[in-house]
N, C-alpha and C positions, 0 to 999 in steps of 0.2 A: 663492108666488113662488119662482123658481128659482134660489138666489144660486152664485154661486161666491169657495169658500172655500181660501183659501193653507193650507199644513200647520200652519200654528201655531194659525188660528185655527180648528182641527177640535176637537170635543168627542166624543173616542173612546167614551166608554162610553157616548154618546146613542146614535153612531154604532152602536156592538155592539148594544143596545136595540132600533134599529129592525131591526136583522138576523133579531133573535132573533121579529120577528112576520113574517117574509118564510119565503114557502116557496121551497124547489129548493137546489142548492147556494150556499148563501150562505157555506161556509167561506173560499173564493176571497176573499172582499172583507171580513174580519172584519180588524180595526184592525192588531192585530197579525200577522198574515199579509204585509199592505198593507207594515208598516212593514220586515217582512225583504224580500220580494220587492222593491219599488219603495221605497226611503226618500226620503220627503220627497214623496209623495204628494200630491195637492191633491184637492178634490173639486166634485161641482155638489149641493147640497141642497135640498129642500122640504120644511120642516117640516112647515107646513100638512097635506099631504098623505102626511106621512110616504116620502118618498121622495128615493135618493139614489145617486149614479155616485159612484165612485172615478176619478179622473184620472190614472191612468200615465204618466207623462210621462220622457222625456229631452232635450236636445239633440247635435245633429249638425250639422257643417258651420254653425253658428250658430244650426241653427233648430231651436226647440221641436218636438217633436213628441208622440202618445199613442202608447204601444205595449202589446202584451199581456206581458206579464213571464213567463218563465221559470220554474217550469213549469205556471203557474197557466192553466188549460183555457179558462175565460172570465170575463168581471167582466159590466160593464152596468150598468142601470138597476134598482134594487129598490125595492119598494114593494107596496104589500097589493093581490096579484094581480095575471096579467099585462093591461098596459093600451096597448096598441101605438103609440097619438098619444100617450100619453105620456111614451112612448121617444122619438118623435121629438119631439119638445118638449125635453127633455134633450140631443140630440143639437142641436138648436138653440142652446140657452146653451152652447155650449161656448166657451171663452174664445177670440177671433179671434187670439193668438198662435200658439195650434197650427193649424201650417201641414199639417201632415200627422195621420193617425191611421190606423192597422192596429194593429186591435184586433177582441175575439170579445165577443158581446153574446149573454147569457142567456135570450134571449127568440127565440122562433121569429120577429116578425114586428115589424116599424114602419111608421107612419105617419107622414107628413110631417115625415120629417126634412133637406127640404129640397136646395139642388143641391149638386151637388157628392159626393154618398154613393154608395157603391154596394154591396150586402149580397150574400151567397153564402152559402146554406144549408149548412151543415155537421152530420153527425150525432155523436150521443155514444148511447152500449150500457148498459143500466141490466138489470140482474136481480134480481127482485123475492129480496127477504129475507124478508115476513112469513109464513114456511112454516118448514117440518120442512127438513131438510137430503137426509132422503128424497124429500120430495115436490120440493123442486128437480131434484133428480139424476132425477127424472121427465122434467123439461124438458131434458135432454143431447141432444145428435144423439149415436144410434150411432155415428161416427166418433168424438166424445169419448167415450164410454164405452168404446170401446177401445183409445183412446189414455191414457186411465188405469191400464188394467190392463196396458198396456205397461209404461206409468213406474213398476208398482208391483214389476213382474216384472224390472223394471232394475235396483230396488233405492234409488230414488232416495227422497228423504225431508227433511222441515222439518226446515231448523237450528234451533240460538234464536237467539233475537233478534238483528239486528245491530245495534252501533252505527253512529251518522250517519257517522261519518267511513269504517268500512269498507264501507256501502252506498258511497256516493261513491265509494272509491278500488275496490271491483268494477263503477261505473257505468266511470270516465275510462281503467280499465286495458281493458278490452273491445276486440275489434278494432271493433265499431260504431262506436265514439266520437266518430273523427275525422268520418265521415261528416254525425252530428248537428250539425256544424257551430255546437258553443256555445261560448259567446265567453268572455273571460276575467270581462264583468260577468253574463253568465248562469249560470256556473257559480258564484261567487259568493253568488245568490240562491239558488239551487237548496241549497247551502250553508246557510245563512240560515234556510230551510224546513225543512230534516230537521232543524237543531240545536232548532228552535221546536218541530216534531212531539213531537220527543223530550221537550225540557225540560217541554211542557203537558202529557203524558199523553197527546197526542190520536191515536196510534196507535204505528205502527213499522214497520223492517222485520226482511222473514225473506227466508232463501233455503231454495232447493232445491238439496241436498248431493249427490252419485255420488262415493261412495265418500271418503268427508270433507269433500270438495269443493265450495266453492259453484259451481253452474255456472247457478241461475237468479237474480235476487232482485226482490223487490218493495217498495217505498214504498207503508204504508195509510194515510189518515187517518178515523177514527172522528167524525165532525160531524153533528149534529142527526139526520137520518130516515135517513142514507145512510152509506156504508163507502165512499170513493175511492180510488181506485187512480192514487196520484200520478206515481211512474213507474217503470218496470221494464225489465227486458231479459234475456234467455237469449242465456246464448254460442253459436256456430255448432256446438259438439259437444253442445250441449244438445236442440237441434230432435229430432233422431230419438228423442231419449230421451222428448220430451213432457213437458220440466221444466214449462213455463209452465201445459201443461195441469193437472199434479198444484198447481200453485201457488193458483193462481185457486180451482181446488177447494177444498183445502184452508182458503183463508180464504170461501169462503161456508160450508163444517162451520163455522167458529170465527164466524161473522156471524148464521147462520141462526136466527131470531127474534129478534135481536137489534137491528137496524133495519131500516128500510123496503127499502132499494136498496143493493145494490154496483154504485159508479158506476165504469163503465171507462175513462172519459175517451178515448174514440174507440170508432170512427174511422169519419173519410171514405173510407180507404183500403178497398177492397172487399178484401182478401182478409183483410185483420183484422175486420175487419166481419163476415166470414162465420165467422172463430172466436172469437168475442164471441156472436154468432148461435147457432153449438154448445152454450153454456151455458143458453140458454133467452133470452137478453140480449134486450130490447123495445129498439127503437130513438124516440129523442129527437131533436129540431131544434135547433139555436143558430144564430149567422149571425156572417158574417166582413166586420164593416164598414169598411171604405175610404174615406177623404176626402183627398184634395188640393187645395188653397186656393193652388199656385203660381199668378204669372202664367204668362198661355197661355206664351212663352218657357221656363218653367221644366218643364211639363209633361212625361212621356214617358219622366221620369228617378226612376222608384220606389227608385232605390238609394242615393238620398240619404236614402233615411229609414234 
């Protein structure tokens, strides 16, 4: 049976337990992860069947809603292998408060998850890790293999390590920034994240230097079968150089046999698609489910969530 449980009365290390027999990216919804990104989280659980959703939740303008949190890729439904009526079954006990939910669910497919939903297939770029570092560098499009020997003829080159706070302050200083349109509670979490990366051991960041310089950098996290690539960005005098390109390299050399997958966490976007594609990257499904529970009157107005 499918209960729904408030934050207090969640038992996190059952919660981590049943994670820990779940495959694909399950870092996303590990208790503490949950608790930096979304605090005060709620969830839907079945014991019985060992399976369970994280509930994201905020309010706006009054009303409850789910949302994906900042900069976590997707959450969903987990449980021993995928079972697609049993996403929709989950997506059913959702508690009739939330009026709304735009959120990304782990699973390529559901059934019967009732009216009112509506799903959009979105992809994610995975490049296989259990190889030689050679034999990946097999898998490059000619175009990145010589866009490495550009970066490398530039001069360009892995800092150490950054701390949380100067990854950040080279994410918000970027001319990007403003574009990403993140808000003062998604920066916040994003916050929350690198400080928990950091504090667990469970990755870091580096950048990519010209001439002392950070001018690329990335967020990794190291969880279970996979290496993710939480998030990153190269400044606009970076592009020609092909910082990103030498970046992503260089952490599959430091990944290679090491786990299963570097997960790129995108994208839909075709043109990054197709340089995720350059590294050998196998493409993946997740889906972007949508529910609004207004009356018909209320409908039409997605920006109240």
């Amino acid at each position: 049976m499918i209960r729904h449980l408030r934050h207090d009365r969640i038992d996190k290390s059952a919660w981590d337990a049943v994670l820990d027999r779940c495959e694909g990216p399950v870092w996303y919804a590990r208790s503490a992860v949950l608790d930096a990104a979304c605090p005060g989280w709620e969830a839907l659980w079945d014991e019985e069947r060992g399976a369970l959703m994280p509930l994201t939740h905020h309010r706006k303008w009054g009303i409850p809603y789910l949302y994906q949190p900042f900069p976590l890729q997707q959450l969903g439904v987990y449980g021993p292998g995928h079972d697609a009526a049993r996403i929709g079954e989950f997506l059913r006990a959702m508690p009739q408060r939330f009026r709304l939910a735009d959120i990304y669910l782990t699973d390529p497919t559901v059934e019967g998850a009732g009216p009112g939903w509506r799903f959009t297939a979105r992809q994610d770029q995975l490049v296989p890790l259990d190889r030689s570092i050679a034999a990946i560098r097999q898998g490059y499009s000619n175009n990145h293999l010589r866009s490495l020997r550009r970066a490398e003829t530039a001069g360009l080159e892995i800092g150490p390590a950054m701390r949380p706070e100067a990854f950040l302050h080279f994410l918000t200083t970027a001319p990007q920034w403003p574009g990403w349109k993140v808000g003062v509670r998604q920066q916040a979490s994003l916050q929350r994240l690198l400080e928990l990366v950091d504090q667990r051991g469970e990755g870091g960041c580096l950048a990519v230097l010209h001439e002392g310089r950070a001018v690329a950098a990335g967020c990794f996290v190291h969880h279970g079968d996979r290496t993710i690539f939480l998030k990153g960005l190269a400044l606009p005098e970076a592009r020609p150089l092909n910082a990103m390109h030498l970046l992503i390299d260089r952490v599959l050399e430091m990944r290679a046999g090491r786990a299963r997958w570097l997960d790129l966490a995108g994208s839909s976007d075709p043109a990054l698609a197709r340089f995720y594609a350059g590294f050998g990257a196998v493409t993946t499904l997740y889906l972007h489910a949508l529910l609004r529970r207004f009356p018909v009157s209320l409908r039409g107005q997605p920006e109240q969530a």
